[in-house]
N, C-alpha and C positions, 0 to 999 in steps of 0.2 A: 765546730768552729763558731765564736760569736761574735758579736761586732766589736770586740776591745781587740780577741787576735785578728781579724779580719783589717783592721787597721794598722798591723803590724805590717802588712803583706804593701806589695806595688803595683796596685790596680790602676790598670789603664783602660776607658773607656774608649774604643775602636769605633766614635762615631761622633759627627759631627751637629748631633740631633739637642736641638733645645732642647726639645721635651723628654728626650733619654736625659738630659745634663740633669734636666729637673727633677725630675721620679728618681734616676738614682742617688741625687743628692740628698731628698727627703727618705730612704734608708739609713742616713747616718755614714754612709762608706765614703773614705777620702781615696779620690784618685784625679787620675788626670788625665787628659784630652790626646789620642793620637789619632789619627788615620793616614791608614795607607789608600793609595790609589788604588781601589779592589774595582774590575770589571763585572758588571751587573746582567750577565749573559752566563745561561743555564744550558744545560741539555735538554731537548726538547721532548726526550718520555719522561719529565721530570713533572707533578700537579704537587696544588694545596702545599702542605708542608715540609715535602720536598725539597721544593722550588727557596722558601725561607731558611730550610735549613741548609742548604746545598751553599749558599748565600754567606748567611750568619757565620759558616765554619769556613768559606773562602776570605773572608774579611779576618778573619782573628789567623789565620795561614797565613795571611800576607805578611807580617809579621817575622823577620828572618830571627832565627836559634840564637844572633848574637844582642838582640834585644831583651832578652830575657833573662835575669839573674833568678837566682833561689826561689827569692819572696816574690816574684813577678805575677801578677796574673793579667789576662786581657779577657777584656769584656765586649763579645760583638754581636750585632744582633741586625734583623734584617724582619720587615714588615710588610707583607703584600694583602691586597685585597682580592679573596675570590669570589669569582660570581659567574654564575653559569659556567663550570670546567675552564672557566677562563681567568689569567692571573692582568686585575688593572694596577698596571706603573703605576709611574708619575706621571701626568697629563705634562706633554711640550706644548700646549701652547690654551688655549682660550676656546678654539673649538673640541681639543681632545678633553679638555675640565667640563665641559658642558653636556660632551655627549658620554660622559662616565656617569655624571650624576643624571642626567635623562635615563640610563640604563638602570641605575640604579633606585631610583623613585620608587617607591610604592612596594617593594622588594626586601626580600630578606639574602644578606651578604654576608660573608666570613670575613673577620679581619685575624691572620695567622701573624704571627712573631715568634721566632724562631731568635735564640738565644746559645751562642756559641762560647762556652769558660774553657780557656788554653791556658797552662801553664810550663814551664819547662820540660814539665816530665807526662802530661795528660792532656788530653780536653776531653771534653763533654758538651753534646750538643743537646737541646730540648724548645719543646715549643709548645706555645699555648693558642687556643679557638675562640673566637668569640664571634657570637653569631649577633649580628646587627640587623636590625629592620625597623626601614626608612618609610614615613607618611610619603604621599603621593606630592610633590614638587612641583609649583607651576615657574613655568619660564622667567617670569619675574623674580622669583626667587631664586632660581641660579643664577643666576644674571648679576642679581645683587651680589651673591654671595663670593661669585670668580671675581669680580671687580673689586669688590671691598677689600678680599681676603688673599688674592691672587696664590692658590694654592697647587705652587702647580712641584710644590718639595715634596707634596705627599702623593702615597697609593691612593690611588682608588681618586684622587682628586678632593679630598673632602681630609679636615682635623676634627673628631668630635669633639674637642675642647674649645671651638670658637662659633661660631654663628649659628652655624649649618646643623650642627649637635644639639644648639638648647631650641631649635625651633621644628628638628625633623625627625629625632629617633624617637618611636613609639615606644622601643624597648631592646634591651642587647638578654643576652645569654651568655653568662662569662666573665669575666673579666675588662672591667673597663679601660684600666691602665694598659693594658694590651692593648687596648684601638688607637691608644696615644703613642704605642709604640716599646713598652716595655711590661711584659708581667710583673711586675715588683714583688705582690707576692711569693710566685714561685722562682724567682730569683732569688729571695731569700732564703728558703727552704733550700733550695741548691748551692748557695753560698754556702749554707750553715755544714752542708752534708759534702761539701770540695775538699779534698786532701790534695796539696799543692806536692 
């Protein structure tokens, strides 16, 4: 499959993430915006990518059989941060953002995304690693950074794409577009290789 038939198809993006709208926009694939009200609660012998995948493929399910013609496809996907056998949300509120980034200062952290392609007749689930590690953070600097940036939509409490990213990562392993919340890459690869 390549991006001329892929454009043939009714790709619908299962998420309401800027930064998914962005990265899969700069692919070249036209589609369009749904989500369903998907519950964000796992089974709890669920770790790592798991947890993302279990996620990604409950969101692109939510989705009932009469939404789907032929050329349908959905695209859903689901982003946590691990650290220490532990999976960090979203921060609810300003002390939970502060003490994710206090945990995570000076540390090296996985950001997992987990990528769910449903179509009438299949899906396929996959996910991608990328291992982050964060300079040592002084209190002034999360402070600024929850205040300014108030990020409390992302995992892990932090976007590497704005403040906290060009002043704190030493170095990732991986895939970048992944900490923002889509493999693009391997999204393409798995696009090009999807029989609808």
């Amino acid at each position: 499959m390549d991006l001329n038939t892929l454009n043939n198809y009714h790709i619908i993006l299962a998420s309401a993430s800027p930064r998914r709208k962005y990265l899969l926009e700069k692919l070249g694939v036209r589609f369009e915006i749904q989500v369903m009200n998907t519950p964000e609660d796992y089974p709890d012998n669920l770790s790592g990518d798991q947890i993302a995948s279990y996620l990604a493929k409950a969101k692109a399910e939510a989705f009932p059989v009469t939404a789907f013609k032929r050329n349908t496809l959905v695209i859903a996907a689901d982003t946590i941060v691990w650290y220490n056998n532990q999976n960090l949300g979203k921060p609810t509120g300003y002390d939970e953002a502060f003490f994710m980034l206090k945990s995570l200062s000076g540390k090296k952290h996985d950001v997992i995304t987990a990528v769910c392609l449903r179509s009438i007749s299949k899906t396929r689930t996959f996910f991608s690693k990328t291992a982050v590690y964060f300079k040592n953070f002084s209190d002034n600097e999360i402070n600024y950074y929850i205040r300014e940036y108030k990020p409390y939509d992302k995992a892990g409490g932090y976007g590497i794409q704005e403040w906290i990213g060009y002043i704190g990562v030493e170095k990732i392993e991986g895939s970048y577009f992944n900490v923002m919340g889509l493999p693009v890459q391997q999204l393409y690869q798995e696009l090009k290789e999807f029989k609808l």
